[in-house]
N, C-alpha and C positions, 0 to 999 in steps of 0.2 A: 418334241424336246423344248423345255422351258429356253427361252431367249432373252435373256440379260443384257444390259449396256454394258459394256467394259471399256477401257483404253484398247483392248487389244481387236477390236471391231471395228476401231474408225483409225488407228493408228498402227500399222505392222511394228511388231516388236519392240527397238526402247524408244521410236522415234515419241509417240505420246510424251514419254517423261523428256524428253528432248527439248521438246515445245514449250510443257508445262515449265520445267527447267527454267528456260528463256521469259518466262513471260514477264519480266519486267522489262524487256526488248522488243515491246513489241511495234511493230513499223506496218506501215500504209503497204498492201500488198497486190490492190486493186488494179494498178497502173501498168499493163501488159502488153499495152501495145507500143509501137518503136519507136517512134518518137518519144513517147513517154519514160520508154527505159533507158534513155541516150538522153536527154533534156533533165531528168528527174534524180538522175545518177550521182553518185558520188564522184565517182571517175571527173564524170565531165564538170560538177561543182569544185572540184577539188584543183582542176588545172586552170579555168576562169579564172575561180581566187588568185591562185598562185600567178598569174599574168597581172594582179590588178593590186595586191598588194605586197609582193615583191618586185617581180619586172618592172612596175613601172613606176615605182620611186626609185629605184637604184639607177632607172635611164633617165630622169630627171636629174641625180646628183650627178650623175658620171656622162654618159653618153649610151646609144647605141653599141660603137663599138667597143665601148669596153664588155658589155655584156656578151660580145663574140667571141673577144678574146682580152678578158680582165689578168689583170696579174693577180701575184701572191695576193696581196690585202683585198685585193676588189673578192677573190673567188672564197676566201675566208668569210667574207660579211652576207657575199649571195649563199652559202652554205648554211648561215648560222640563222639566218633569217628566215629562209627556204626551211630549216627544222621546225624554228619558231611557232613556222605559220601554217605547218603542216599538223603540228602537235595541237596546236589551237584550233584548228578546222577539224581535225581528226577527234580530238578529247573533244568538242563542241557535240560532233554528233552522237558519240556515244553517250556524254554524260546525259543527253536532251534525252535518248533512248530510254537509256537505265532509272531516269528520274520517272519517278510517275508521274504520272500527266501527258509523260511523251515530252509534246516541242513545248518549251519551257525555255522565254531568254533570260531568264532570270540566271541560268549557269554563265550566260555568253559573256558580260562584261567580265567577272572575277576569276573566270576561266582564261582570257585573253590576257588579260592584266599579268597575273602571275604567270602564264606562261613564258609570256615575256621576258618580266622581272626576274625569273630565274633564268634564261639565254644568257640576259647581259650579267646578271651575277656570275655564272659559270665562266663564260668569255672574260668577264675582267681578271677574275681572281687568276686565271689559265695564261693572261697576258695576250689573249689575241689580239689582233690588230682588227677591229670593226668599228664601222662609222658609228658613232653615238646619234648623228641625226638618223640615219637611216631604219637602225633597230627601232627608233620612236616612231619615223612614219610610216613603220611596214607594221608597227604591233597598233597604230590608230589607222591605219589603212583596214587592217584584219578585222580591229571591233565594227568599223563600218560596214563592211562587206559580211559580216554575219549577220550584223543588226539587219540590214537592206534584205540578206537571202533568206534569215526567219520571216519578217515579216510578208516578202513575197509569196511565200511557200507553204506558211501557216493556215491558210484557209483551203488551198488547193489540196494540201498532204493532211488535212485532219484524219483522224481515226474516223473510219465510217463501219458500223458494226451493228449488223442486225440482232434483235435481241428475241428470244424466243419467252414471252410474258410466262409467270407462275414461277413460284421457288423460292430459293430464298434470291435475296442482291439484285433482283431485276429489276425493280422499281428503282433501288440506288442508283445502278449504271443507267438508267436512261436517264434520272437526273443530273447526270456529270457533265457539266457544262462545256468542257474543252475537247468532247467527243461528239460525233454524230450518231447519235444510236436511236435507233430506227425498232418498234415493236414486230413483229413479224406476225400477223393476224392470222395468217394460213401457212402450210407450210412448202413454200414454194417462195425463192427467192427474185422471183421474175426477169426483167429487163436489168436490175441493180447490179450495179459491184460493188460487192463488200470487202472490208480487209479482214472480217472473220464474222462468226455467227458463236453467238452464243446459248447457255443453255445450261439448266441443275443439272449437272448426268443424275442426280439422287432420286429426281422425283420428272420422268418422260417415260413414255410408250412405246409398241414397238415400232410404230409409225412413225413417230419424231427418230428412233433409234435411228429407219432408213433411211429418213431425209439428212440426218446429219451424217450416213454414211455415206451419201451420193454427196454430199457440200465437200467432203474432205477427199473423193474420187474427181472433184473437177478442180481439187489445188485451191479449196477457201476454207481455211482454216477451222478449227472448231473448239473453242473452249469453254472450260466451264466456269460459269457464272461468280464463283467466290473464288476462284485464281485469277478472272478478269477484275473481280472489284478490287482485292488488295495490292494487283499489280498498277490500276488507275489512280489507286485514293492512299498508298501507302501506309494501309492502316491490316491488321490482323484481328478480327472480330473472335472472342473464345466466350462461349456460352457456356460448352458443357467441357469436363475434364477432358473428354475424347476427342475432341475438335481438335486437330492440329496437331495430334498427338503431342501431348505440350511436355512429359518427360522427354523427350526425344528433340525438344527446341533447344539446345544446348550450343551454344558457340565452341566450337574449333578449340582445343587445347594448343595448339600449334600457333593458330588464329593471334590466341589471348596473347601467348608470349611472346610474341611478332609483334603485337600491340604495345606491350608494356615498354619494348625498349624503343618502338620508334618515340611515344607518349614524352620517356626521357630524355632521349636525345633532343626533340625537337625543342622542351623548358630548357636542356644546359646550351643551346646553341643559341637562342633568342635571350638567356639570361641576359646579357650586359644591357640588349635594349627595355626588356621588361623594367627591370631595376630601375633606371632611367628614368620611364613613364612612372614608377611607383615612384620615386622617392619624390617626384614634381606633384602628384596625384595628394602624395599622404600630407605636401607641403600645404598645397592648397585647401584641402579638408581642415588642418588643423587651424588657417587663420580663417575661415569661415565660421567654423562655430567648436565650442569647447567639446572634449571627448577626444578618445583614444581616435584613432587614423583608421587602425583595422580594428573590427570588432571579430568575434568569433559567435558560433549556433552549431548546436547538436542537429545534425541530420542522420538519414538513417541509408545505410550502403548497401554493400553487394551482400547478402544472405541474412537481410534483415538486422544486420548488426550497425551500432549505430557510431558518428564519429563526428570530431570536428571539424568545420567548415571555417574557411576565412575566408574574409572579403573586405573589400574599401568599406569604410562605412558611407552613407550614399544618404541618413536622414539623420536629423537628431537625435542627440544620446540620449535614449532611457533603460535604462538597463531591467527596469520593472515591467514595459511595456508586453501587452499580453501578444501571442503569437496569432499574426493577421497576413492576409494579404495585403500587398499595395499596390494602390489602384493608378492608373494614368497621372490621376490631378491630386495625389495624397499631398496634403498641406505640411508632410514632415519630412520631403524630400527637401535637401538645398539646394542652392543654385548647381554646387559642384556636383552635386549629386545627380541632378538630373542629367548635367552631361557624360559620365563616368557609365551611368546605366546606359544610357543612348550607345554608348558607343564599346559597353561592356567591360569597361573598364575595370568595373568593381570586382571583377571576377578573376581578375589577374592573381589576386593572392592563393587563388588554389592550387597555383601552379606546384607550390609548398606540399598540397594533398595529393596531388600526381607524385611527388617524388616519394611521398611516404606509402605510397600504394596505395592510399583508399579510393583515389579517384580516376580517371583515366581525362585523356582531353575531349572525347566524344564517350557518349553514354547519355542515359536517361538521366533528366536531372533529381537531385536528389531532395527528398521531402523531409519537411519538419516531421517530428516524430507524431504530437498531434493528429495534424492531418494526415497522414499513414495509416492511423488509427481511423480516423474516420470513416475514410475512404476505403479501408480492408470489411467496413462491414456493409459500405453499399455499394461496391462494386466487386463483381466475382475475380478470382484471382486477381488482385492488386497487386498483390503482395511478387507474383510471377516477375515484374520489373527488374525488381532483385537481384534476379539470376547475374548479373553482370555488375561492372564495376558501374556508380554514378559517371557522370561526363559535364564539363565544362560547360559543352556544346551537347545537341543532340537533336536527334530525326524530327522528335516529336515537337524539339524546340527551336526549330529552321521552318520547320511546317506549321505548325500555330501555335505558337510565343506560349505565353504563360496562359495561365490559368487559374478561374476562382470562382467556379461552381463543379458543381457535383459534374452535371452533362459535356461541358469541358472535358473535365479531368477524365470522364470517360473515352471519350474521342483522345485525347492521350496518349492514354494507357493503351488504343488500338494501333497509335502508332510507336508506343515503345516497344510493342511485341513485334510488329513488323518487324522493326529494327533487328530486335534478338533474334527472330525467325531468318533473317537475312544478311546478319553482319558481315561483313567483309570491309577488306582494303580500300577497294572500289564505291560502296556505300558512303565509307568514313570519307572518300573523297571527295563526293558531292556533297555533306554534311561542309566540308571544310571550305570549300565553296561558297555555301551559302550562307554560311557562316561571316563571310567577309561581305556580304552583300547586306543583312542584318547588320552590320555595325557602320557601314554605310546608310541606311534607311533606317535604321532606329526599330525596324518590327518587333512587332511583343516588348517591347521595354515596359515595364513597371518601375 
């Protein structure tokens, strides 16, 4: 009887899809013995913290025995803090998880920050009674005690992942620099622990079949090669229409409307501050140099249909001027300008396109019509981006900034499909994350 690879040979029934499911979660699994699983643990990270950046600023302001027996206000501010910094250790490892790459501290500052900053917003607005110093040094307690336990932990807990050579992505995943991936010469995985073993299921034997079904009978994982690379590199590789089955990549009708109104809510609730930063923004544009404040440009939206864009304007007025990129050092940014981009400012005015639907606050950014055109004839399915509304912000554009060649904009496009292939609430919240880390560090500004 002919013997084929399936899911259903190395995986009884839906756990495969389970797994594959998961694979943007994917975590170090090598670590089995006792001490490793008691030292390595969440548990045990998770009550450490909580000793070192709660416990022990609150006995610093108050004393031991108030923490025995605190009254009303003390047991409000050790509750509210004790959330804080539990949502922030907790949200820290997931988002590190779900983010590709794995451990990534690049979530942990803007993660901590805001979690923060919303506690004490909630608590003030609620009228609790909580120390203001205390919420400050239990949420800079928290940033240091993650920053301390990434960086201890990150070389220890890398992804270590045997790679079985031939296929397609195998060559990529051993080049990924923040994994340990190991070529697997023969197939015998020796004295090693690995946290999974990779491999084409498209293109192996029936021998690799039974090696990788004795790898997943001793509890190491086994996945395949282009659900390991797009869960490591955040991108979606489509060569031919069939790949990915790309009718079938459609966002959540439920999703989108779930999106629309948070999109709104979150521009009418920051309105009065936006407003604010714009009307001091437009001020200062207008005495730097003559021209309008906002200019406006046709971009092109969700189902190829095209629309108006607003934005600060960020370089000299030429309204003739032919449609280009701009580069880091372009000689027609201003001074205001360069800081507005740095820090995204310019981008405030589409808040205006979110409300009239064309735009959302996360999505693919959206192109000139031009380059749309161009790009739709040398690179296959461009045009797929589309599918969704443009974004403010976006996957492709927290992961590597802008762009202005062809092989860019292909790298992209792999990570705007990621995104469509994968949206959700949880995505859009690492985007939003990174997002604040980006206008903190200036990356990709043009």
């Amino acid at each position: 009887m002919d013997f084929t690879f399936s899911s259903s040979h190395i995986f009884p029934n839906n756990l495969h899809h389970t797994i594959c499911s998961g694979m943007k979660s994917l975590t170090p699994r090598r670590f089995k013995r006792l001490h490793e699983q008691i030292l390595l643990s969440n548990t045990f990270s998770v009550l450490l913290g909580w000793c070192l950046t709660v416990a022990f600023p609150y006995v610093l302001f108050w004393s031991w025995a108030a923490l025995k027996n605190p009254n009303a206000g003390q047991r409000t501010a050790l509750i509210i803090t004790s959330i804080a910094y539990l949502i922030s250790h907790v949200g820290s490892i997931r988002l590190r998880a779900i983010y590709p790459g794995g451990k990534s501290a690049h979530c942990i500052v803007p993660q901590v920050l805001l979690t923060y900053a919303a506690c004490a917003l909630i608590t003030f607005t609620l009228h609790f009674t909580v120390s203001r110093y205390l919420l400050f040094a239990s949420s800079m307690a928290t940033l240091i005690w993650l920053l301390i336990e990434y960086t201890i932990t990150y070389r220890y807990m890398k992804l270590k992942i045997a790679v079985l050579p031939g296929g397609r992505y195998t060559d990529e995943i051993l080049n990924i620099p923040f994994i340990d991936a190991r070529p697997l010469k023969e197939l015998n995985l020796g004295s090693y622990r690995y946290d999974g073993v990779v491999a084409d299921f498209s293109k192996i034997d029936e021998a690799t079949q039974r090696f990788l079904t004795a790898c997943a009978l001793n509890r190491t994982p086994v996945y395949d090669s282009k659900q390991i690379f797009e869960s490591l590199t955040g991108r979606v590789k489509i060569h031919r229409i069939s790949e990915n089955n790309m009718g079938a990549l459609l966002p959540s009708p439920a999703y989108e409307h779930l999106k629309t109104i948070i999109d709104v809510l979150i521009v009418l609730v920051t309105a009065p501050i936006v407003l604010l930063i714009g009307l001091i923004t437009a001020t200062l544009i207008r005495l730097e140099s003559p021209g309008p404040a906002i200019y406006t440009q046709t971009r092109i939206g969700r189902g190829n249909q095209p629309f108006t864009i607003y934005k600060f304007r960020s370089m000299r007025f030429d309204r003739d001027a032919p449609e280009q990129f701009a580069g880091e050092a372009d000689p027609r940014i201003t001074r205001v300008g360069k800081v507005i981009r740095k820090l995204r400012i310019d981008e405030l005015p589409q808040f205006i396109n979110v409300l009239k639907g064309e735009m959302s606050l996360i999505g693919p950014r959206p192109e000139q019509p031009s380059f749309v055109a161009e790009y739709d004839k040398k690179i296959p399915f461009y045009s797929y981006r589309h599918i969704v509304k443009p974004g403010i912000s976006g996957w492709a554009q927290v992961l590597h900034g802008y762009t202005a060649t062809t092989d860019e904009t292909q790298v992209k496009i792999e990570h705007d499909f990621y995104y469509i292939k994968n949206c959700s609430l949880a995505l859009d919240l690492i985007i939003a994350i990174l997002t604040v880390r980006i206008m903190l560090t200036g990356f990709g500004a043009r």
